[in-house]
N, C-alpha and C positions, 0 to 999 in steps of 0.2 A: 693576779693583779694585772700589770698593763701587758706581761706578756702574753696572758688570756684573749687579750681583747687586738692584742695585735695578732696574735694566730687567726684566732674568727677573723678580723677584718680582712686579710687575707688570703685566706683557705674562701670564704666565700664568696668575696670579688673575684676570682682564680676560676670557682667552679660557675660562677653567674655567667663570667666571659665564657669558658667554655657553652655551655645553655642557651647563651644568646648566637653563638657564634653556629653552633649546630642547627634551633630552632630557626630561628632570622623572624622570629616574629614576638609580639604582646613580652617585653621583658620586665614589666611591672609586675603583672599577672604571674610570668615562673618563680620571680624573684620571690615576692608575698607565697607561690605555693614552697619554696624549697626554706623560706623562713618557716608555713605553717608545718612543713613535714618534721623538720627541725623540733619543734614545739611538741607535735603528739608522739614524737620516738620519744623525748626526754621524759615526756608524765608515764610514759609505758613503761618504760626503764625505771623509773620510782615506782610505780607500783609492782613489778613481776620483782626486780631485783635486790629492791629496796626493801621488802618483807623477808627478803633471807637474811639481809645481813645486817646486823646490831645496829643497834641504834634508829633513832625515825632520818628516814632521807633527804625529807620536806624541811630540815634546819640546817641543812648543811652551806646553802648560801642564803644571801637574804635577799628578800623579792623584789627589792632596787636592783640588786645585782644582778637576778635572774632576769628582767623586763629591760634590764639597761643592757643586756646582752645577746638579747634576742633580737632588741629594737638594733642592733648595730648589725650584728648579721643579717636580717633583713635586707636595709638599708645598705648591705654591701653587695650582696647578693643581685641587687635589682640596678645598683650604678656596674657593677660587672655586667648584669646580662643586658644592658643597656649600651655598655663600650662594647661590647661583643655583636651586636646586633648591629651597632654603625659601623663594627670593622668589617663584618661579613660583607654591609651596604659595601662599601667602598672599595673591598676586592672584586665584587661581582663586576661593578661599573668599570674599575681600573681595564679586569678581564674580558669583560666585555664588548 
């Protein structure tokens, strides 16, 4: 439930700032790729994992849940690697 959604909001605002903070550049761009990498590990993970073990994997949430959960990591991901990209600006400038 919300505690789901508040780890992801979190956990990937955290690692976005880290990303932006490293890269210092296009934090749109990392954000949408660490939402899409997000995306193809979970379908891989249902199919490799998902056929060993009982039951179909594909019902186990429902695809509001899954698209409302993706669409928020995403979207944290990319205001993270976006705070992180202005932080880097602003220490560079401070330091320099």
């Amino acid at each position: 439930g919300l505690g789901v959604g508040l780890a992801l909001l979190v956990g990937f605002f955290v690692a976005g700032f880290f990303v932006g903070t490293r890269v210092n550049a296009a934090p749109m761009l990392h954000g949408l790729g660490m939402g899409g990498l997000s995306l193809v590990v979970w379908f891989g993970l249902n199919l490799v994992v998902g056929s060993a073990a009982a039951g179909n994997p594909w019902d186990t949430l429902q695809a509001g849940a899954v698209v409302g959960l993706l669409a928020l990591q995403t979207a944290a991901a990319i205001v993270g690697a976006r705070a992180g990209v202005r932080f880097a600006r602003r220490a560079s400038t401070i330091a320099g």
